[in-house]
C-alpha positions in Angstrom: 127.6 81.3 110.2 128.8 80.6 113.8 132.3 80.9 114.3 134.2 79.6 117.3 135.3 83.1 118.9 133.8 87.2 118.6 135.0 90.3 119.4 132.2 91.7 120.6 129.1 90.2 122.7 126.1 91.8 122.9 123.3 90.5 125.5 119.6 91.7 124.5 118.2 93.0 121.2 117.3 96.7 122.1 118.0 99.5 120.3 121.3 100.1 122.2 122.7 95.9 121.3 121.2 96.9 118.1 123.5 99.8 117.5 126.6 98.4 119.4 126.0 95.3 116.7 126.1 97.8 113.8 128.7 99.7 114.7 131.2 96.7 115.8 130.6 95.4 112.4 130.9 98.9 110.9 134.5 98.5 112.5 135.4 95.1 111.0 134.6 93.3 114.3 133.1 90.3 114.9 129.8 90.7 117.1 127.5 88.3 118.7 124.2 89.5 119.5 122.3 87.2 122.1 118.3 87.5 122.7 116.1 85.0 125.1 113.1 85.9 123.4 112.2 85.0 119.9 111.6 88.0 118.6 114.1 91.9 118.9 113.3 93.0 122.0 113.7 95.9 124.5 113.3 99.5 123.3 113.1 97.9 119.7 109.8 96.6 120.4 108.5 98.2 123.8 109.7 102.3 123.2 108.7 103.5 127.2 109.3 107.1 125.4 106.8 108.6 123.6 106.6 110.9 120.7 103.0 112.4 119.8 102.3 114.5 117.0 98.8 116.1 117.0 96.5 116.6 113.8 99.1 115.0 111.4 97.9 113.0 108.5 98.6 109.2 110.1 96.2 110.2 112.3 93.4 111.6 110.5 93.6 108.6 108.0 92.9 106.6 111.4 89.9 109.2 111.7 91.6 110.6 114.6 90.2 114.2 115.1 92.6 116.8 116.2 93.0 120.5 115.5 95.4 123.0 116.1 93.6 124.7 119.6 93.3 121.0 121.2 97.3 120.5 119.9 98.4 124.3 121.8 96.5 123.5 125.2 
């Protein structure tokens, strides 16, 4: 549905657009969310923060080896 005006414009797909999006609908708003590429993008699909978990069970499914020593130091 495209309508002719919006409350709200959101430029890029990150998490943050993502979020603003949401909650301007949440609030009965009317958002547009605009991305150049063709898939989400920014922090949705490239997180520059990393969390790591050592010797947790994704991993050792993966046959990543860890153990609780390695994980301390």
């Amino acid at each position: 549905m495209v309508a002719d005006s919006y409350d709200v414009v959101v430029l890029g797909s990150g998490m943050a657009g993502l979020a603003t999006v949401l909650a301007a609908s949440e609030r009965g708003l009317r958002p547009l969310l605009i991305e150049k590429s063709e898939k989400l993008g920014g922090g949705t699909t490239n997180p520059y923060g990393l969390i790591w978990i050592g010797d947790n069970h994704l991993a050792r499914a993966a046959g990543y080896e860890d153990n609780r020593a390695d994980v301390v130091r």
